[in-house]
N, C-alpha and C positions, 0 to 999 in steps of 0.2 A: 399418184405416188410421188411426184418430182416434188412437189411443198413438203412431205412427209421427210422425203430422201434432207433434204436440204436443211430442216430442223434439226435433224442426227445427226448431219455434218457439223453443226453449231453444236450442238452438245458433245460430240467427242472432238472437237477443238478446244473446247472452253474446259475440259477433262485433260488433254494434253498438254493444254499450257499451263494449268495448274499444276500437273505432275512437272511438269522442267521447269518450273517457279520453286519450285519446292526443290528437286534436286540442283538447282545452282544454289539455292541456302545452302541445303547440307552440304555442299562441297566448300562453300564460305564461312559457313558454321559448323566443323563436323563436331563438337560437343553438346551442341545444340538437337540433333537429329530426332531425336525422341517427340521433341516438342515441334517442333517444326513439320516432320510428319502428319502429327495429331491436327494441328493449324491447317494443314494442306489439305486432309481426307476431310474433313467439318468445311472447308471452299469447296472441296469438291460435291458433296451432299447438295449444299446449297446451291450450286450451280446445276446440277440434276434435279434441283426439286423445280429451281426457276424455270425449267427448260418443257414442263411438264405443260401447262397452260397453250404455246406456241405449237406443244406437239399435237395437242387433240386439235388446235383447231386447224392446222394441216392437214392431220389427216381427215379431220371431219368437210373441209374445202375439196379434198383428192377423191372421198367419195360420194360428193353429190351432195353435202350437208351445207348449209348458209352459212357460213364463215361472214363475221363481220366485216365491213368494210372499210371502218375507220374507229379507231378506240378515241379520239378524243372527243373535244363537248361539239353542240352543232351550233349553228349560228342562228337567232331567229327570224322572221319573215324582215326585219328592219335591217338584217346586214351586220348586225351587234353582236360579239358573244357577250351574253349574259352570263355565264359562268365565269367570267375574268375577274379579278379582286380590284382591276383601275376602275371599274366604273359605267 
């Protein structure tokens, strides 16, 4: 449960500071508010949607499930990554 726990923290962090992002505009812009709102809840959506992928694989790590170990490319037996664009 502690990677699960830990996810949620990041998602209602990244929830909180979009919401105080958003109210120091409006208190900077208060004619603005309408739109500024709208702009803040559409960050916020997408920060919830992004948060979604990290959450399964927490919890899928927390009970017993093979949680990857590394998302980037791997290097081949020669020590090279071949996936690099230098070459």
């Amino acid at each position: 449960m502690k990677r699960t726990i830990i996810e949620l923290l990041h998602l209602v962090a990244g929830l909180v500071g979009t919401a105080l992002i958003a109210s120091l505009s409006v208190w900077a812009v208060p004619n603005q508010e309408d739109t500024i709102w709208t702009v803040a809840i559409g960050a916020m959506l997408i920060v919830a949607f992004m948060a979604v992928r990290p959450l399964r694989l927490a919890w899928r790590a927390d009970h017993g499930g093979a949680a990857p170990t590394s998302t980037g490319p791997t290097p081949h037996s020669d020590g090279e990554n071949k996936d690099s664009d230098f070459g």
